[in-house]
C-alpha positions as CSV (number, residue, x, y, z in Angstrom):
1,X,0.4,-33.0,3.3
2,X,1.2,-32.0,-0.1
3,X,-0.7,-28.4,0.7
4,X,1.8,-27.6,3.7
5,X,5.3,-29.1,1.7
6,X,3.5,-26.1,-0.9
7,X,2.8,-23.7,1.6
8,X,6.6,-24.0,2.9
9,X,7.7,-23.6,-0.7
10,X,5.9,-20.2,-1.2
11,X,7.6,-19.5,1.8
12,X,11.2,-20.6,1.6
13,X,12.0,-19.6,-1.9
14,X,11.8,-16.4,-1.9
15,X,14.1,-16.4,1.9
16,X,16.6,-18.7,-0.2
17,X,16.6,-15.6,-3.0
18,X,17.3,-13.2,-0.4
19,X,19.8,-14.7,1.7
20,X,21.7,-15.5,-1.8
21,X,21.4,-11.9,-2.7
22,X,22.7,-10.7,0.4
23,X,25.4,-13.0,0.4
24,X,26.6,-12.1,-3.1
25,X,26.5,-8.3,-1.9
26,X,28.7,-8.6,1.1
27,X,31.5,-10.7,-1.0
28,X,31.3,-8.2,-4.1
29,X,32.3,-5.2,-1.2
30,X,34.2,-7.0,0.1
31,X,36.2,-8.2,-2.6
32,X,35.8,-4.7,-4.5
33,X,36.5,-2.8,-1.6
34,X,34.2,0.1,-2.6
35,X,34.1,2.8,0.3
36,X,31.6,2.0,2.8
37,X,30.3,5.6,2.3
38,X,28.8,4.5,-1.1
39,X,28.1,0.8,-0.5
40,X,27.7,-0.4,3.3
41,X,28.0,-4.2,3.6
42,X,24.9,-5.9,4.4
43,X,26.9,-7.1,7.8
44,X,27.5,-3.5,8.8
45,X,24.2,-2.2,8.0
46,X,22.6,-5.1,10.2
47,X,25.2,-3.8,13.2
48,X,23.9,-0.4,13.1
49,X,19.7,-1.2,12.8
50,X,21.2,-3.1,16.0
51,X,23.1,-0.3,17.5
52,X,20.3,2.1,16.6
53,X,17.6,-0.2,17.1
54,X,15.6,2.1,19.5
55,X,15.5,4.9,17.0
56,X,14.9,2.7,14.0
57,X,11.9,1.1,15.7
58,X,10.1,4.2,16.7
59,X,10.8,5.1,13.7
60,X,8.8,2.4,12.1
61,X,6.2,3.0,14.2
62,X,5.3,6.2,13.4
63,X,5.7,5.3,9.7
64,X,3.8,2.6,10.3
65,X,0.7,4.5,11.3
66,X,1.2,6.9,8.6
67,X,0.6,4.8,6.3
68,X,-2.0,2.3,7.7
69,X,-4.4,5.9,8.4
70,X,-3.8,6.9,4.9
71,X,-4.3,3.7,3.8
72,X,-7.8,3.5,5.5
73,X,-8.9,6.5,4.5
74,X,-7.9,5.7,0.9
75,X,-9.7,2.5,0.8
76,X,-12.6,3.9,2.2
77,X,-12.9,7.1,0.1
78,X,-11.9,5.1,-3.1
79,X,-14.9,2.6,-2.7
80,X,-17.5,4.5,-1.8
81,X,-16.7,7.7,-4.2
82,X,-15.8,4.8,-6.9
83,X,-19.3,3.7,-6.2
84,X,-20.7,6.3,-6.9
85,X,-19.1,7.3,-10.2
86,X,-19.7,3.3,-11.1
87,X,-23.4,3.9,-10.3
88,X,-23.8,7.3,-12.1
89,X,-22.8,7.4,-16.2
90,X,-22.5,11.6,-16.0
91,X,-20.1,11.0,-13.1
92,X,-17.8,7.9,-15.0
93,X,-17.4,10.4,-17.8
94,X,-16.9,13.7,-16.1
95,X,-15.1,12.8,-12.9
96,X,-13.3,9.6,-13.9
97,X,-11.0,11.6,-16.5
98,X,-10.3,14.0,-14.0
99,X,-8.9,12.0,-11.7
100,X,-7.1,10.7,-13.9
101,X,-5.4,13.6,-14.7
102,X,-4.9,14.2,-11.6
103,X,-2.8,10.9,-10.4
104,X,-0.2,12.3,-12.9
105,X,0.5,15.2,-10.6
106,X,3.8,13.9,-9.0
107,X,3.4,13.8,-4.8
108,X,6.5,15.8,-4.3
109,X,4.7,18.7,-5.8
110,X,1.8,18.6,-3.9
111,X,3.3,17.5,-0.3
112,X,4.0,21.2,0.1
113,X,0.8,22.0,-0.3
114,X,-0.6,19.3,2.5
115,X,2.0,21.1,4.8
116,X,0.8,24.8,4.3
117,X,-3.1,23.0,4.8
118,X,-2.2,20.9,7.4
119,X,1.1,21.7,9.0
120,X,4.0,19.9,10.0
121,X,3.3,16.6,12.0
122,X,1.7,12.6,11.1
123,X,-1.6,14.6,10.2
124,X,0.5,15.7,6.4
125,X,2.0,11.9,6.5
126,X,-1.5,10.5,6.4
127,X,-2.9,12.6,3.7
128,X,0.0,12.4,1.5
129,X,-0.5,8.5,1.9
130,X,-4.1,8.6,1.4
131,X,-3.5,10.9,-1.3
132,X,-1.1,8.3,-3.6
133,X,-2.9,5.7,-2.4
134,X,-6.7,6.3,-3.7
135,X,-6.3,6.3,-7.1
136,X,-5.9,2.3,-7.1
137,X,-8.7,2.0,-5.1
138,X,-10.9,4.1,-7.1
139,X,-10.0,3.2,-10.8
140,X,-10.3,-0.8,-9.6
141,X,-13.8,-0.1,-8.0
142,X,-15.0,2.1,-10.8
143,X,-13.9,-1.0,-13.6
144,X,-14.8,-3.8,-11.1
145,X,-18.3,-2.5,-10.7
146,X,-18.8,-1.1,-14.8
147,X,-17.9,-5.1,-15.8
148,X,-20.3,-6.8,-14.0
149,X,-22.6,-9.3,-15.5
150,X,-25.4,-7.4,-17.1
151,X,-27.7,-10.1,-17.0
152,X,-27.6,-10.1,-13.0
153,X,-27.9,-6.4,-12.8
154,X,-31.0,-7.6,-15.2
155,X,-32.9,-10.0,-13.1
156,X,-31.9,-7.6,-10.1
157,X,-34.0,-4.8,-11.6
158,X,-36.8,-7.6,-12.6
159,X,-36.9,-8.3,-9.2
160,X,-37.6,-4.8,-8.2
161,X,-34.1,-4.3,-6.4
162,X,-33.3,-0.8,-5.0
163,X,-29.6,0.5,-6.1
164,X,-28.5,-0.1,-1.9
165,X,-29.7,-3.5,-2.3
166,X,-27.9,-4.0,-5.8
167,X,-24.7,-2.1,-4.5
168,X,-24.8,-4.7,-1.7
169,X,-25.5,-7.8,-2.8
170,X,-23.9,-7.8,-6.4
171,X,-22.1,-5.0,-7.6
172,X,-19.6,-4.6,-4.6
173,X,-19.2,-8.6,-4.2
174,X,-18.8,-8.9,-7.9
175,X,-16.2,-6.6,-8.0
176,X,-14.4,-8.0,-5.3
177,X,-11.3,-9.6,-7.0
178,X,-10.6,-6.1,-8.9
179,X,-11.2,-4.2,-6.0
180,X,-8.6,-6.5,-3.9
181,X,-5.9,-5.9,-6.4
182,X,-6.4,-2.3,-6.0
183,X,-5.7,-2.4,-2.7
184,X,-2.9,-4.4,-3.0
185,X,-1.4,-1.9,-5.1
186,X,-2.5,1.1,-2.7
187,X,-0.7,-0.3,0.3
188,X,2.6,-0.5,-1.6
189,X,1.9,3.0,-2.6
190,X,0.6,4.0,1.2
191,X,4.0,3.4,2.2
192,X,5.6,5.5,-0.1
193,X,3.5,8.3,-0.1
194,X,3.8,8.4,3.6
195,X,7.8,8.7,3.5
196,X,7.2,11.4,0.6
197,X,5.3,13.6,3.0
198,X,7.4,12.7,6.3
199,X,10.2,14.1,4.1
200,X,8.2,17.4,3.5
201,X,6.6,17.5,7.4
202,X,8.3,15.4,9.7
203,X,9.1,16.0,12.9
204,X,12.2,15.2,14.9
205,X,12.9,13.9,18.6
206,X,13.2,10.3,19.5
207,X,10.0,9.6,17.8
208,X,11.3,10.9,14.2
209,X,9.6,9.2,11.7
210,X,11.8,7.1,9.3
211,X,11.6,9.6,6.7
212,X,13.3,12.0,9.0
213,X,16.3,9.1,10.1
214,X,16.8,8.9,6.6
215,X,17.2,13.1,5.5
216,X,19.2,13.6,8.7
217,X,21.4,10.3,8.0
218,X,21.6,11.8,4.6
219,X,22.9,14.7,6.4
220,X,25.4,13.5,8.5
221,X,27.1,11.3,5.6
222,X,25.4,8.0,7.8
223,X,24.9,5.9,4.4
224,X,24.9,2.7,6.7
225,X,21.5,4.4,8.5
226,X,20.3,5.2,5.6
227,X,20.0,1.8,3.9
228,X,19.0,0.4,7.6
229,X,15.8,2.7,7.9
230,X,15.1,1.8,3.9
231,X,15.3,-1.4,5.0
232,X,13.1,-0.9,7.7
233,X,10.8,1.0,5.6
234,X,10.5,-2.0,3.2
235,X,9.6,-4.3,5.9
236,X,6.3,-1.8,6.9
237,X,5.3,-1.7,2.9
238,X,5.7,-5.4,2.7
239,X,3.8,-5.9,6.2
240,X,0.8,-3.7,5.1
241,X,0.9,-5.7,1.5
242,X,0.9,-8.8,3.4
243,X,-2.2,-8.3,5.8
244,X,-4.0,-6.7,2.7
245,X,-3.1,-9.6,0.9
246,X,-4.4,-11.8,4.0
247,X,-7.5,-9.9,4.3
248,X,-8.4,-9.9,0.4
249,X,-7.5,-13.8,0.1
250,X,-10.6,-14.5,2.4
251,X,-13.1,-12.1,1.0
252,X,-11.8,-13.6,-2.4
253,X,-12.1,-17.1,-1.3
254,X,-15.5,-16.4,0.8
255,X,-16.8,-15.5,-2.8
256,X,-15.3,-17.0,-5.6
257,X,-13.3,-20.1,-3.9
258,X,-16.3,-21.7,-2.6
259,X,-18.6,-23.8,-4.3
260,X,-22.1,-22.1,-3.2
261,X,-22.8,-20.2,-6.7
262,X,-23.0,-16.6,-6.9
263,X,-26.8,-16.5,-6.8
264,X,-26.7,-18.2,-3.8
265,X,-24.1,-16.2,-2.1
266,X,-26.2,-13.4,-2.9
267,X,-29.4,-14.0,-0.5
């Protein structure tokens, strides 16, 4: 009982915070009377994701898928490259530095680049969000697997444990937690990365992604658009977050939350 009135909690505060918000923004327009070109009311940005629900929704779609593909591919390149550096000291201190170095290289700058490789289209979307997205993922593998319990790796090696069986059973579980946060943070950045590179290689038609609503809303002076597909764009970053979140709460709790110990988790 007490678990669900906590469950509803987590839930309900942070609707009550938002509702307030939205509430307080409506009455400050209103009562300000800003122009509508440079602050929409929350009521008249709602009528036109209605109005231009059709749009709005394919929109989200195709942003959606943008960003779940780069996502994969970032999660999937990130723990298996960070793996390898992890394993491999002359890789940690060469590579690791360099990539580094290479996260401070802003997006913008390089979604050109993804076009003229890749062309116009979803295919630049996805790699621009894979792109943004796989350093988390591969700093939090790399630092997840380098802080594990040298006395395990220890009476793995006494026990004549090949590095797959090590990587396996205590190395990649061990790091678990780290890793999870890392890919909490990548989906955040998925999103973003793949609005960066819709804005650079979109496409238009019916089935324009929401980085194009949003340029060609820019365009036509349509601010209310413009915070509807933001909007809209929000919900997909906080939708990935959210199953990420889902799926790294039970790998979390399959490993740490029970109370098996590790070495038993390990067989």
């Amino acid at each position: 009982m007490m678990g669900a009135i906590k469950s509803i909690r987590v839930v309900v505060a942070p609707l009550l915070a938002v509702a307030f918000m939205l509430i307080a923004w409506q009455v400050a327009v209103m009562m300000s009377g800003v122009s509508a070109y440079l602050l929409p009311t929350p009521w008249a940005i709602g009528q036109t994701m209605w109005a231009n629900s059709d749009r709005l929704i394919g929109g989200a779609i195709q942003t959606a898928m943008a960003a779940t593909l780069g996502f994969a591919v970032a999660a999937v390149m990130g723990i298996l490259v960070g793996s390898m550096i992890a394993a491999v000291p002359f890789l940690r201190r060469s590579l690791y530095p360099l990539a580094t170095i290479l996260q401070m290289v802003p997006l913008i700058a390089v979604a050109p680049l993804l076009v003229i490789w890749l062309g116009f289209g979803l295919q630049t979307a996805i790699a621009a969000a894979a792109v943004v997205a796989l350093f988390p993922v591969l700093a939090a593998t790399i630092d997840g697997q380098v802080s594990v319990d040298p006395g395990l790796r220890e009476f793995f090696m006494l026990h004549g444990a090949s590095g797959w069986t090590r990587w396996r059973k205590l190395d990649l579980p061990a790091s678990i937690p780290i890793i999870v946060t890392g890919l909490r943070i990548a989906a955040g950045l998925a999103v973003i990365g793949a609005i960066v590179g819709e804005f650079v290689s979109g496409y238009g038609g019916p089935n324009a992604p929401l980085g194009i609503v949003i340029m060609t809303a820019m365009r036509e002076a349509r601010t209310d658009l413009v915070f509807a597909a933001v909007a809209l764009s929000a919900a997909v970053g906080f939708a990935l977050f959210g199953a990420v979140s889902c799926i790294g709460w039970f790998l979390v709790h399959r490993w740490h939350a029970s109370g098996v110990t590790f070495m038993e988790q390990i067989k």
